[in-house]
C-alpha positions in Angstrom: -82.2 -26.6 -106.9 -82.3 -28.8 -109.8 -79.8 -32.5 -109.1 -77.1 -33.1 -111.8 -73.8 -35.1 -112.2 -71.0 -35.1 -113.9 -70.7 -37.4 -117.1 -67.7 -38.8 -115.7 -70.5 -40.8 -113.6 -70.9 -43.3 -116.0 -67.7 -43.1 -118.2 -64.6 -45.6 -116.9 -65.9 -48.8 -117.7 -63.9 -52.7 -116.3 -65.2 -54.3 -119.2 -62.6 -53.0 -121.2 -64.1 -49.7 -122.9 -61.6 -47.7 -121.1 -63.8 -44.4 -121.5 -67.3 -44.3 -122.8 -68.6 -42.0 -124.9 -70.6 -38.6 -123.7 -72.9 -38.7 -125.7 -73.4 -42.0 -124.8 -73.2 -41.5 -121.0 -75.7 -38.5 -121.5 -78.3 -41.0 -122.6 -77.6 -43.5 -119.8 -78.0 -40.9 -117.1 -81.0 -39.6 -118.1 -82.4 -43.0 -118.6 -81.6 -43.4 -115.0 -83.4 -39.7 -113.9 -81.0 -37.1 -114.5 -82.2 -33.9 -116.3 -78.9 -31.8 -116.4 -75.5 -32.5 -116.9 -72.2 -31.4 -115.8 -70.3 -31.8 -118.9 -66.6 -33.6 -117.7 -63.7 -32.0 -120.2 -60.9 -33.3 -118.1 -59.8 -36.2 -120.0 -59.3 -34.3 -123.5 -55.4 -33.5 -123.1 -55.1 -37.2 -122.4 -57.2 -39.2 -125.0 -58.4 -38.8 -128.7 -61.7 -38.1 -127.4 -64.6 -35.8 -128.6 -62.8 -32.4 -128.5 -59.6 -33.6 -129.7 -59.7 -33.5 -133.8 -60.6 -31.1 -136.5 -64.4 -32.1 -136.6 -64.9 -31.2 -133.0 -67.8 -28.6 -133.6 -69.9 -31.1 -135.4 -69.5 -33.3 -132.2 -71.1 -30.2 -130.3 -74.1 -29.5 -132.6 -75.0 -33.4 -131.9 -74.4 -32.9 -128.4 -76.9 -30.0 -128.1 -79.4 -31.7 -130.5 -79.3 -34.7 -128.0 -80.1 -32.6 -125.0 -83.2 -31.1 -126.8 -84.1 -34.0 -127.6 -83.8 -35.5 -124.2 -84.8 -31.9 -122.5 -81.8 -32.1 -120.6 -80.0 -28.5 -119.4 -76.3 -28.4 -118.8 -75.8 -26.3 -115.7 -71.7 -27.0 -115.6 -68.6 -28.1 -117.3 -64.8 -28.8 -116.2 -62.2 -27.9 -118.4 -58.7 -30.2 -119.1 -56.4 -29.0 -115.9 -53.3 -29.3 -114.6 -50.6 -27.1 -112.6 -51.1 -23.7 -115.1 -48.1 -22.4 -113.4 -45.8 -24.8 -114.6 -45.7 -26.4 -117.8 -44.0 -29.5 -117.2 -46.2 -30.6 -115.7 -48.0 -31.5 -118.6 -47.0 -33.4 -121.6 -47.8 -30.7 -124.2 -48.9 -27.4 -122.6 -50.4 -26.0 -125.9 -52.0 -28.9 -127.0 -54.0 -28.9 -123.2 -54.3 -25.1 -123.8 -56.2 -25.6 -126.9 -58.3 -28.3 -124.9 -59.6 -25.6 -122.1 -60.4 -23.2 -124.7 -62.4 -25.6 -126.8 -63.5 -27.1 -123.6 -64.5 -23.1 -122.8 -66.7 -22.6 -126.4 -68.5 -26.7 -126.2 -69.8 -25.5 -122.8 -70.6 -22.2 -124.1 -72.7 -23.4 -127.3 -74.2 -26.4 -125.2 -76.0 -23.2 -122.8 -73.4 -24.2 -119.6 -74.2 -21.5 -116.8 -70.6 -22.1 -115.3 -67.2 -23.8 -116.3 -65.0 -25.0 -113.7 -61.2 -23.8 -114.3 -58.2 -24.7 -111.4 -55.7 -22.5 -110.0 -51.5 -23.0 -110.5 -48.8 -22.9 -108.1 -45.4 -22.8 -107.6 -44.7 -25.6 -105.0 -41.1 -24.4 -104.3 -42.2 -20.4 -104.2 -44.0 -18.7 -101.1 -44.2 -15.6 -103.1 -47.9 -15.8 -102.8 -48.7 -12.1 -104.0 -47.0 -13.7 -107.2 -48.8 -17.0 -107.4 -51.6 -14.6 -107.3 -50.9 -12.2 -110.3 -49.8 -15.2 -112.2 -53.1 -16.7 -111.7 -54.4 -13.7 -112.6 -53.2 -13.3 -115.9 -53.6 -16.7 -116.6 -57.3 -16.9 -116.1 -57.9 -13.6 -117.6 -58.4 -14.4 -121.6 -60.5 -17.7 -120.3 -62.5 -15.5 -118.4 -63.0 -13.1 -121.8 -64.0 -16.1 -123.8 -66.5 -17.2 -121.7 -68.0 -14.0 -121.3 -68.8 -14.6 -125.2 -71.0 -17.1 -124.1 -73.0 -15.3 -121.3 -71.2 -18.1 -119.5 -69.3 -17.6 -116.1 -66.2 -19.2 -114.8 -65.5 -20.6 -111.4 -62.2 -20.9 -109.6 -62.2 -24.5 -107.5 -61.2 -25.1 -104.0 -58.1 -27.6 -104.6 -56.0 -29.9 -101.6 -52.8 -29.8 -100.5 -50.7 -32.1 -102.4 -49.3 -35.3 -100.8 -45.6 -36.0 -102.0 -45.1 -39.5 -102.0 -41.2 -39.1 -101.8 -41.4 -36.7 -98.9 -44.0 -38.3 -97.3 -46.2 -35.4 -96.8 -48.5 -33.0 -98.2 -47.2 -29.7 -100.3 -48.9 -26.8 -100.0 -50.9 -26.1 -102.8 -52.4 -22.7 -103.4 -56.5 -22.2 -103.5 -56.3 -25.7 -100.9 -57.5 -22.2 -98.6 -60.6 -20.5 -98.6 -58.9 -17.1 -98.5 -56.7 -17.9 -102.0 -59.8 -19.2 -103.3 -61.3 -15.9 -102.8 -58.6 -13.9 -103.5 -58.6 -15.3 -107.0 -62.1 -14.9 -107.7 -62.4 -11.7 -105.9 -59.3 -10.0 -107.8 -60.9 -11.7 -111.0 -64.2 -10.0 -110.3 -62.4 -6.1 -110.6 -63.2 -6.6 -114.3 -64.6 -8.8 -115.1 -68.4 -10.2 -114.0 -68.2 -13.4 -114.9 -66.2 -15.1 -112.0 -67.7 -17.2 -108.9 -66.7 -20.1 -106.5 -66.5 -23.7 -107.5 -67.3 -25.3 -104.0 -65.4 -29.2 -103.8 -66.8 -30.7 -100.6 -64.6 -33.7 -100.9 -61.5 -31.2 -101.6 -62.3 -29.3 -97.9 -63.3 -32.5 -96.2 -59.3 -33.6 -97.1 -58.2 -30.3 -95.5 -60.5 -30.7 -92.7 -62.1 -27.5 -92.9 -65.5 -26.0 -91.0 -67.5 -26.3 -94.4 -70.5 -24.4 -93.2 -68.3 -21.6 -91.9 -66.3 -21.4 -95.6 -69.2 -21.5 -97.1 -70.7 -18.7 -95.3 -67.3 -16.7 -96.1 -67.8 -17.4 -100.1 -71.6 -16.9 -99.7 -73.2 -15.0 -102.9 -69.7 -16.0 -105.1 -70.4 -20.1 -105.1 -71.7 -20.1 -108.6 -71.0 -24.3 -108.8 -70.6 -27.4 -107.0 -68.4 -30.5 -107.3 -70.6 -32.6 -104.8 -68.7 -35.8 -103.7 -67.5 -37.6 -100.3 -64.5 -39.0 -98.9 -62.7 -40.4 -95.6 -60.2 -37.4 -95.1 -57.5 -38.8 -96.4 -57.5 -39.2 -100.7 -59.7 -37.7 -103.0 -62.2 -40.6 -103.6 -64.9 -39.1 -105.4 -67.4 -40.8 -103.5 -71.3 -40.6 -103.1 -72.7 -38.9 -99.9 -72.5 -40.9 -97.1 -70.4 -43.0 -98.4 -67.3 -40.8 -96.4 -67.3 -38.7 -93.6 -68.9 -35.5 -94.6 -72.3 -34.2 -92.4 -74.6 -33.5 -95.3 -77.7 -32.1 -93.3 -75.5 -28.5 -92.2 -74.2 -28.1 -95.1 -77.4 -28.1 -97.1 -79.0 -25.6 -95.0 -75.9 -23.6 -95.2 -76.4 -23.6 -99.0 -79.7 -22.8 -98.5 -78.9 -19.8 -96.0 -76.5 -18.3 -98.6 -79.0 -18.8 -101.4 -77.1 -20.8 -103.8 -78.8 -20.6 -107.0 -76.8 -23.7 -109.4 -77.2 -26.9 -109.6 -76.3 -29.5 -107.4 -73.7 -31.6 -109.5 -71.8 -34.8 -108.1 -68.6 -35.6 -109.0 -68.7 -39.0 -107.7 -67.0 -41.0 -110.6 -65.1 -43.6 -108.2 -68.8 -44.5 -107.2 -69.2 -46.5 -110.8 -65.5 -47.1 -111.6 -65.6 -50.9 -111.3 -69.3 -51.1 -111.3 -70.2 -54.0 -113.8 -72.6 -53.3 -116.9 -75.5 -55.1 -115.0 -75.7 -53.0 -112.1 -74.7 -49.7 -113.6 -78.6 -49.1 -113.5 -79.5 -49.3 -109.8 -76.7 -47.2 -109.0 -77.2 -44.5 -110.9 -80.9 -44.9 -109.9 -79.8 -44.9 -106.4 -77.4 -42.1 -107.1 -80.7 -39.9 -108.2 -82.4 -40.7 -104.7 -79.5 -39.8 -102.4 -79.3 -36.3 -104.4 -83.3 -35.6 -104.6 -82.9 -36.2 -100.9 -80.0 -34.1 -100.4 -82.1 -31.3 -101.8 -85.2 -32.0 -100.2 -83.1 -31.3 -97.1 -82.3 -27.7 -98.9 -86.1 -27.2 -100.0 -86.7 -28.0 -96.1 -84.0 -26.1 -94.7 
């Protein structure tokens, strides 16, 4: 199992560079040992950023001559997300739809194994046999362009949404193994293309058995969003910095036989990091993962 990270590792900088380049963060984590990236679309229906104007593709031929020329793979991506069941909740709904499906053919010409999509809901619905079809059809012609590719498409484990009016959480649907599976599962009727995005911080908010879930997903995990938390918000942390037991959990992957990468999402680790020591920890980031693995190799 090969270690990657997201390039949101090394991206929101407190000098005053509000979000770096890429490319640019590309080159600074492989300078500090990483050999595959999990390319981080989620900022492109927010910014002017690489995806966003008319020369886009030129921005993704550089991109793939960069990673030949740094041997780097690209085992994962994230598309732009947001509630896909209700458009307000986004500033412009086709402008972020034209983000995922750009997001979708980047990953696809860059040689990504598996894109990262979420799930909708309806907070104020229970209809969940709805929620369901709606996801359904919304996934569908995502699914179909990724299948272009030879690239699959993996539905994410979400959380339960606090309200901060209500003072509690709402339920949110895939926050449960079951919806996750459902989705993917339903999916998976036609197409063959569709796996499991597995969020370890996401369950560890939920306070689920992880080993058990993951034993239920077993053969569909196709990706991982490896981070760490205390329970409570959705920090983004590197292992052991929460409360997540890594040691069962990597022999549980290894039980399974997960076959993807193992790719942090662990951008909160470097968010107010200063330029200086930006190095060590992403250097340090590279040990805690290569021992993380070692655990697998072991298990």
């Amino acid at each position: 199992m090969k270690l990657s990270t997201t390039t949101a590792m090394y991206r929101d900088r407190p000098e005053g560079r509000a979000v770096i380049p890429i490319i640019d963060c590309v080159r600074r984590l492989h300078k500090a040992g990483y050999e595959d990236v999990d390319f981080n679309f989620c900022l492109m229906n927010q910014y002017d950023l690489e995806l966003t104007n008319d020369h886009w593709m030129d921005w993704v031929k550089e991109m793939k001559e960069v990673l030949a020329e740094l041997n780097m793979t690209a085992g994962q991506a994230h598309t732009p997300f947001y509630n896909v069941l209700d458009p307000s909740s986004v500033k412009d709904v086709d402008h972020t739809e034209e983000m995922v499906r750009r997001s979708i053919k980047a990953a696809g010409e860059l040689g990504v194994k598996a894109i990262v999509i979420h799930a909708g809901t309806h907070f104020s619905d229970n209809d969940y046999k709805k929620i369901l079809r709606e996801n359904v059809e919304y996934f569908k012609p995502h699914v179909e362009l990724a299948a272009g590719y030879g690239m699959k498409v993996a539905v994410e484990n979400l959380f339960d949404k606090m309200d901060p009016n209500r003072g509690y959480r709402l339920r949110r649907y895939t926050a449960r193994v079951d919806e996750v599976l459902e989705v993917a599962d339903t999916l998976s009727r036609d197409y063959d293309n569709v796996g499991v995005c597995w969020d370890f911080g996401h369950a560890n908010e939920m306070g689920w058995d992880q080993p058990q879930a993951l034993e239920m997903i077993g053969k569909r995990l196709i990706a991982l969003h490896v981070q760490d938390n205390y329970g409570v918000i959705d920090d983004h942390l590197l292992p052991y910095h929460g409360t997540i037991e890594w040691e069962p959990l990597m022999k549980t992957l290894k039980k399974i036989g997960y076959e993807g990468v193992f790719a942090y999402e662990t951008h909160k680790a470097t968010t107010r990091v200063p330029e200086p020591l930006i190095d060590a920890i992403l250097a340090y980031s590279v040990e805690v993962g290569n021992y993380l693995i070692s655990l697998y190799d072991e298990a």
